[in-house]
N, CA, C and O atoms as a GROMACS GRO file, in nm:
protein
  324
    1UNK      N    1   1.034   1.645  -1.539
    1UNK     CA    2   0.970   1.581  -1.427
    1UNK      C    3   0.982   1.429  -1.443
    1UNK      O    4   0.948   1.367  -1.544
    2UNK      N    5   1.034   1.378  -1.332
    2UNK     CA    6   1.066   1.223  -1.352
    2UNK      C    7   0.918   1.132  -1.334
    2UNK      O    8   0.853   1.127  -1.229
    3UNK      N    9   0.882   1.065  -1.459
    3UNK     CA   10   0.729   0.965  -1.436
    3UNK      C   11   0.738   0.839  -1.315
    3UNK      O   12   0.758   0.726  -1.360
    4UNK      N   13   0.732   0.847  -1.238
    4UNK     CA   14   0.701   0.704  -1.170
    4UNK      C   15   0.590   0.628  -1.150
    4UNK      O   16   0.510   0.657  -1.062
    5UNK      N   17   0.576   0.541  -1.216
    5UNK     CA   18   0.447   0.446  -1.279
    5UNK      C   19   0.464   0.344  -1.174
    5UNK      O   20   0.573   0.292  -1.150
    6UNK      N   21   0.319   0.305  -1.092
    6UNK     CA   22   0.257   0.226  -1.025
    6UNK      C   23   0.188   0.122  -1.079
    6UNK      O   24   0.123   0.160  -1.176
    7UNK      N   25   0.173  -0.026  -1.049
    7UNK     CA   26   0.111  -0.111  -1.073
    7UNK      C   27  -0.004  -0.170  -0.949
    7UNK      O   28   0.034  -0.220  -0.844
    8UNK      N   29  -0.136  -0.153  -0.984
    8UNK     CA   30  -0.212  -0.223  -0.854
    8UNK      C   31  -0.241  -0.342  -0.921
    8UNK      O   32  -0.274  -0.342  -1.039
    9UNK      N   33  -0.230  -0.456  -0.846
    9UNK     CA   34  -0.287  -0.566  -0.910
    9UNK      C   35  -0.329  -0.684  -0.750
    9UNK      O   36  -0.304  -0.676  -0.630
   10UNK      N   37  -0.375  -0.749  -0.807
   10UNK     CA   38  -0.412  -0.875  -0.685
   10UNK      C   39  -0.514  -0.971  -0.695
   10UNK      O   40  -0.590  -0.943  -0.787
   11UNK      N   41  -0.543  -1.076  -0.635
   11UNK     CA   42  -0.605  -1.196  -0.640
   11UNK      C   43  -0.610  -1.271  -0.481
   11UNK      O   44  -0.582  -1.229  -0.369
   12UNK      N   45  -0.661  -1.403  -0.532
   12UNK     CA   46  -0.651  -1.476  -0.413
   12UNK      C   47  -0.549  -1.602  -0.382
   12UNK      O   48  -0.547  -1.702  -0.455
   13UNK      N   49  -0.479  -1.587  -0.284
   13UNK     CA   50  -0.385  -1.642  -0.268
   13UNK      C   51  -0.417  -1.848  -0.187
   13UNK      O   52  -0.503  -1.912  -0.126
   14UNK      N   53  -0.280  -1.865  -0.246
   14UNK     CA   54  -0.305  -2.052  -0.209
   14UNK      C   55  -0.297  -2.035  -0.049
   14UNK      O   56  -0.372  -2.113   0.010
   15UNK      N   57  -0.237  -1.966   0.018
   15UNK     CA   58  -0.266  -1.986   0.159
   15UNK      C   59  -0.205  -1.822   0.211
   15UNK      O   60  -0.104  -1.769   0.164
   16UNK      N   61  -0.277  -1.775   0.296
   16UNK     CA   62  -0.277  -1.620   0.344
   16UNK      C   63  -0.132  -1.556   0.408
   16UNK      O   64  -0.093  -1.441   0.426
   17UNK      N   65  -0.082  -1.672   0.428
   17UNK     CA   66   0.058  -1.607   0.499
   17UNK      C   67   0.152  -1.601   0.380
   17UNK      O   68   0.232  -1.508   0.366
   18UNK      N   69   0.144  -1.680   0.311
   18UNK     CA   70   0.259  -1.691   0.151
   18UNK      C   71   0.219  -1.593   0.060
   18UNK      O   72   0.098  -1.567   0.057
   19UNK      N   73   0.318  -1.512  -0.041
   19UNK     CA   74   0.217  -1.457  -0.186
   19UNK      C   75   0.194  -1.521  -0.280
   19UNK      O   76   0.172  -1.434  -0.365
   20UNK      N   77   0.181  -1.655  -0.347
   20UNK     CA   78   0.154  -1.732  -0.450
   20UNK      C   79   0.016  -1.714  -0.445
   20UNK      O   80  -0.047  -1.719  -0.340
   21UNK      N   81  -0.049  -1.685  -0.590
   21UNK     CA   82  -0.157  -1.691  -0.617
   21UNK      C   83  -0.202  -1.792  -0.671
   21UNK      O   84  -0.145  -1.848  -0.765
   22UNK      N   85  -0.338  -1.842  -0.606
   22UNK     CA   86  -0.390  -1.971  -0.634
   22UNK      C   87  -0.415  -1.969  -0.804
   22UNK      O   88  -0.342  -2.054  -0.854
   23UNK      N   89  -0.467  -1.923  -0.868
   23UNK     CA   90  -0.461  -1.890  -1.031
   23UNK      C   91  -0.432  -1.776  -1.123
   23UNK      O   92  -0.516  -1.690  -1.152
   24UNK      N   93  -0.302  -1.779  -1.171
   24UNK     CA   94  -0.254  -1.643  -1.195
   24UNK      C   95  -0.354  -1.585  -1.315
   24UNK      O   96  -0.400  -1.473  -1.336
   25UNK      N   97  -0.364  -1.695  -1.375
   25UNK     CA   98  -0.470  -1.591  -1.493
   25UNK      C   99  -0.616  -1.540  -1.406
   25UNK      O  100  -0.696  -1.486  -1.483
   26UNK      N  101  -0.656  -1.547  -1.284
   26UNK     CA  102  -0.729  -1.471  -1.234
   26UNK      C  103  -0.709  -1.336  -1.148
   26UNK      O  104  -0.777  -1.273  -1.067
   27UNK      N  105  -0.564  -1.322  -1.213
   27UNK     CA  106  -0.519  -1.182  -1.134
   27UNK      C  107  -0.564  -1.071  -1.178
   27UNK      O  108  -0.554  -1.039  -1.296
   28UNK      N  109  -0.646  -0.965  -1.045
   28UNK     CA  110  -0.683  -0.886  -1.091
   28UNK      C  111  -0.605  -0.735  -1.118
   28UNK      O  112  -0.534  -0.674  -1.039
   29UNK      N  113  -0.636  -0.706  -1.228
   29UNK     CA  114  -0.553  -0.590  -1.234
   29UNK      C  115  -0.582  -0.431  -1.276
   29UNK      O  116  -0.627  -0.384  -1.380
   30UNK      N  117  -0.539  -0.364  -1.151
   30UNK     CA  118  -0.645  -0.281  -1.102
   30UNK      C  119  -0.598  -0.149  -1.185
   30UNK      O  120  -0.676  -0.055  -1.174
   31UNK      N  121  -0.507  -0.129  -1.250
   31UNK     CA  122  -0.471  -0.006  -1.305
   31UNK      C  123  -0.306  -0.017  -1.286
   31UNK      O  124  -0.238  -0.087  -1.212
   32UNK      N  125  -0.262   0.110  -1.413
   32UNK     CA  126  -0.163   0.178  -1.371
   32UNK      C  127  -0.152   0.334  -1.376
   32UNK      O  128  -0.201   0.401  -1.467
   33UNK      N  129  -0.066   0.397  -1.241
   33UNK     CA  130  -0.139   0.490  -1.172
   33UNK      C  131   0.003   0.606  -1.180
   33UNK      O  132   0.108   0.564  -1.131
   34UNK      N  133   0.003   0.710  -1.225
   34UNK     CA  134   0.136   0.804  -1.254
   34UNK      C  135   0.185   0.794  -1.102
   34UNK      O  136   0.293   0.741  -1.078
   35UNK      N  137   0.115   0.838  -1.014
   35UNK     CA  138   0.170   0.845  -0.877
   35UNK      C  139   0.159   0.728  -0.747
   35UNK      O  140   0.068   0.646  -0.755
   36UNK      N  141   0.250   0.725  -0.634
   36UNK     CA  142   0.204   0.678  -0.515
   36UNK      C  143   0.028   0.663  -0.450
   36UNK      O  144  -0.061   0.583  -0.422
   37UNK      N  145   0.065   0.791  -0.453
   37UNK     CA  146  -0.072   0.839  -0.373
   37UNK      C  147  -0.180   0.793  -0.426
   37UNK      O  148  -0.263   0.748  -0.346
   38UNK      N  149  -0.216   0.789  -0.588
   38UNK     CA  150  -0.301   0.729  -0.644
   38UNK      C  151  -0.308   0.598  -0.646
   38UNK      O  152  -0.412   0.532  -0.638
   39UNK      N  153  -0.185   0.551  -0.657
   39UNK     CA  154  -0.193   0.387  -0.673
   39UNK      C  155  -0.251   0.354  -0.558
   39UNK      O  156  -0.361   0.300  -0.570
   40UNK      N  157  -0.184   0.381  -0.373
   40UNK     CA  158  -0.182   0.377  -0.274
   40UNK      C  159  -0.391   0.416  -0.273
   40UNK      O  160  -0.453   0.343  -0.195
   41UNK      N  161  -0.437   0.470  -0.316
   41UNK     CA  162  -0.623   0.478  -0.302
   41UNK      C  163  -0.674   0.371  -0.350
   41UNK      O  164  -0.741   0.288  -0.289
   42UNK      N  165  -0.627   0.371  -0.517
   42UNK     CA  166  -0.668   0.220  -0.580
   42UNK      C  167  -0.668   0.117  -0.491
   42UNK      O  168  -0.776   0.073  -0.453
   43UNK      N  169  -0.538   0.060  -0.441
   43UNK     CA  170  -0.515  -0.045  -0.353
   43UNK      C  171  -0.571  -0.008  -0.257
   43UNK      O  172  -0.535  -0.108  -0.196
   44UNK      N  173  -0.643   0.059  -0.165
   44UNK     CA  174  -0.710   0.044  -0.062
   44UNK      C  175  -0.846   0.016  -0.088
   44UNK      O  176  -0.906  -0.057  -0.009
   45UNK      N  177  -0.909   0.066  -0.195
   45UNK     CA  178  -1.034   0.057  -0.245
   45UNK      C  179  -1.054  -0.081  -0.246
   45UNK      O  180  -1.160  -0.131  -0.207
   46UNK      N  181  -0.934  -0.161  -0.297
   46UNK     CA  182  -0.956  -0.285  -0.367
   46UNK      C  183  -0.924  -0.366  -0.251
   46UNK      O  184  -0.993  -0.466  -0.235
   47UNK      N  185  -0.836  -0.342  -0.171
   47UNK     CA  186  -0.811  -0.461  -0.013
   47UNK      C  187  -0.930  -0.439   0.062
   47UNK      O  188  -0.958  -0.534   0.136
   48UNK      N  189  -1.020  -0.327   0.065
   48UNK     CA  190  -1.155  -0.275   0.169
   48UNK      C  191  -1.228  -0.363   0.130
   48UNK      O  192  -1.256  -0.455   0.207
   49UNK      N  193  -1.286  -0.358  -0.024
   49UNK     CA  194  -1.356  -0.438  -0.076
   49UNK      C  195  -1.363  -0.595  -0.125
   49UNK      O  196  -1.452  -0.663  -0.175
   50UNK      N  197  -1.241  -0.617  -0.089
   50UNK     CA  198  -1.227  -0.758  -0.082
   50UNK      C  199  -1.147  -0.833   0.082
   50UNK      O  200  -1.064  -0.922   0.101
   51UNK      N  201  -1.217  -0.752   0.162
   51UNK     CA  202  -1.165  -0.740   0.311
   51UNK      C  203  -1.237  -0.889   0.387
   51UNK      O  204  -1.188  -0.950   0.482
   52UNK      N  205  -1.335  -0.915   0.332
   52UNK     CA  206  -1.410  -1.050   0.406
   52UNK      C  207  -1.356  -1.171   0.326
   52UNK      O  208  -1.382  -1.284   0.367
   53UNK      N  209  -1.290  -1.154   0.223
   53UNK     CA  210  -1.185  -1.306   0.201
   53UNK      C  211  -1.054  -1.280   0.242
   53UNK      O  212  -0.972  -1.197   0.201
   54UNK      N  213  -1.050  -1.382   0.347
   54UNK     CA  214  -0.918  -1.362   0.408
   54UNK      C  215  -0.772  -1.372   0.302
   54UNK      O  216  -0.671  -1.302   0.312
   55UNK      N  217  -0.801  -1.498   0.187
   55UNK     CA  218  -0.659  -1.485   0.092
   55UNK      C  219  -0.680  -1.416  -0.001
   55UNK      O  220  -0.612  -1.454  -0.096
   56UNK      N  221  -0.775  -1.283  -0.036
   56UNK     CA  222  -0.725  -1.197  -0.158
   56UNK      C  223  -0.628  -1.092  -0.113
   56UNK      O  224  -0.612  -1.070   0.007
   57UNK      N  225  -0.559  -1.023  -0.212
   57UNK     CA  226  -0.431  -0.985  -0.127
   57UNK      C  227  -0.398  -0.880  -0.253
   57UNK      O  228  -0.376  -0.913  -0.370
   58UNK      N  229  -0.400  -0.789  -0.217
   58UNK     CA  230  -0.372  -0.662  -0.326
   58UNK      C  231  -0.233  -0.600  -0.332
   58UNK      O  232  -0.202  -0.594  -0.213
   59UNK      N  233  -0.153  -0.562  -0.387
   59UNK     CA  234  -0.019  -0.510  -0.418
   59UNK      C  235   0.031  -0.373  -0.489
   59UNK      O  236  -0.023  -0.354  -0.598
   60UNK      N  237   0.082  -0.319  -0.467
   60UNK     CA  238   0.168  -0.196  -0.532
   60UNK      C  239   0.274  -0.263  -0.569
   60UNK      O  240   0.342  -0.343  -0.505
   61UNK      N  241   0.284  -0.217  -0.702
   61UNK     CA  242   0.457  -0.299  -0.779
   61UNK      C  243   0.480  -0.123  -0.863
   61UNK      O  244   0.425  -0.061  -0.955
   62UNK      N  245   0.612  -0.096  -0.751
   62UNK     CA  246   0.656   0.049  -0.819
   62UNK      C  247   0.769   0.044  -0.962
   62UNK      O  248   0.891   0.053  -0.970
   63UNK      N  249   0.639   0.021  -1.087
   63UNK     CA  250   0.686   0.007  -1.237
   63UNK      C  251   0.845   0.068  -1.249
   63UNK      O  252   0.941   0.003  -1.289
   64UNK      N  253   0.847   0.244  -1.193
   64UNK     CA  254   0.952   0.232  -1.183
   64UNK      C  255   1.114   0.208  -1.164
   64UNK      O  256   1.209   0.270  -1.211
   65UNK      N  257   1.108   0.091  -1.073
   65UNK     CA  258   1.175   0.078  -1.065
   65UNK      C  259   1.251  -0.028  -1.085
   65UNK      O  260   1.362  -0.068  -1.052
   66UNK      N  261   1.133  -0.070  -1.166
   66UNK     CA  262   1.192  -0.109  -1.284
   66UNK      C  263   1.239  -0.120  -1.387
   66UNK      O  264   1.270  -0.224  -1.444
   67UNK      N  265   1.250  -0.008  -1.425
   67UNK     CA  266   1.282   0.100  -1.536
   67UNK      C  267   1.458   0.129  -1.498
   67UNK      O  268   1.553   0.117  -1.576
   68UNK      N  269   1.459   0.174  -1.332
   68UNK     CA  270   1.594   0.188  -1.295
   68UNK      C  271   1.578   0.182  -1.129
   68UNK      O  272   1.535   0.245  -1.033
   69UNK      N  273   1.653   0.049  -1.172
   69UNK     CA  274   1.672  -0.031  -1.012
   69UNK      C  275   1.801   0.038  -0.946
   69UNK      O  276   1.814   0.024  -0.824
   70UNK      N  277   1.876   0.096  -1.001
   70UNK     CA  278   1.966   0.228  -0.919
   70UNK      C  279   1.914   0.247  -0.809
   70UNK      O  280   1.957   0.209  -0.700
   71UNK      N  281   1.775   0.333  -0.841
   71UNK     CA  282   1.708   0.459  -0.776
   71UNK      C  283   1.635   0.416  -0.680
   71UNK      O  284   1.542   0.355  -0.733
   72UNK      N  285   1.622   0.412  -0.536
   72UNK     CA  286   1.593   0.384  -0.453
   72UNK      C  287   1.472   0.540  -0.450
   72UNK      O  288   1.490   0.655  -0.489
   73UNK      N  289   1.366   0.480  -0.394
   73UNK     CA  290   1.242   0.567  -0.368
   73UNK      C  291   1.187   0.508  -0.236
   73UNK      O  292   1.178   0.386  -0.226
   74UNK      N  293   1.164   0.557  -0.173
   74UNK     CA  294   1.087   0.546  -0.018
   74UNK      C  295   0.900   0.561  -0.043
   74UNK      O  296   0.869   0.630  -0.140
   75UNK      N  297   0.785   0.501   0.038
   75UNK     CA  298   0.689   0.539   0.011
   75UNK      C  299   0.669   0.679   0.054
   75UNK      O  300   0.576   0.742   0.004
   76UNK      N  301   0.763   0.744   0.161
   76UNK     CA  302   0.719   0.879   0.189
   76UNK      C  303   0.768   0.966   0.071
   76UNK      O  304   0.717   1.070   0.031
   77UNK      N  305   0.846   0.921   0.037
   77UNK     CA  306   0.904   1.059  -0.067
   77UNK      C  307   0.839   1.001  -0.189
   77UNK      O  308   0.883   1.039  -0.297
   78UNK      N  309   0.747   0.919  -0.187
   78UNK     CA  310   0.662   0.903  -0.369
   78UNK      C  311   0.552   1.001  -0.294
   78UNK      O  312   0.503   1.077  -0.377
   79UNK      N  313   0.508   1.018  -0.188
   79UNK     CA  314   0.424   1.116  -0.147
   79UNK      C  315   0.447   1.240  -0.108
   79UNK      O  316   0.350   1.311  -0.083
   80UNK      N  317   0.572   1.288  -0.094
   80UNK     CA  318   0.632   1.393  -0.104
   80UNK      C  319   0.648   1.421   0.029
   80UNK      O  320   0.688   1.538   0.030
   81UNK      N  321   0.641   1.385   0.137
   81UNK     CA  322   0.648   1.404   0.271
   81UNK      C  323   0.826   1.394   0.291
   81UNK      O  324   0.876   1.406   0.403
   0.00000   0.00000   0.00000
């Protein structure tokens, strides 16, 4: 079974339309998650709850593929759809 490892992480950004984070050592980092689907809850939990500051800004970084940038993965097929 092939592992594909998720990264949630995020902070608040120097201005809302760009992704530069105003202080990287305040990045928060929310887990790493075997699947999509899981990572994809984490990160909603964490954009809901930080929904009234307009520059915090939460992310999925799919670990795998960094592992092997070959392999092209879609978000539907990390969810199996």
């Amino acid at each position: 079974m092939t592992q594909r490892l998720h990264l949630v992480f995020g902070g608040e950004l120097v201005d809302p339309t760009k992704n530069a984070f105003k202080n990287v050592e305040d990045i928060h980092i929310v887990g790493i998650f075997p699947d999509y689907a899981k990572a994809f809850d984490a990160w909603k939990a964490e954009a809901q709850r930080t929904v009234d500051n307009a520059h915090m800004r939460y992310y999925i970084a799919h670990l795998h593929r960094l592992r092997d940038e070959e392999t092209e993965a879609s978000p539907t097929e990390e969810l199996g759809s």
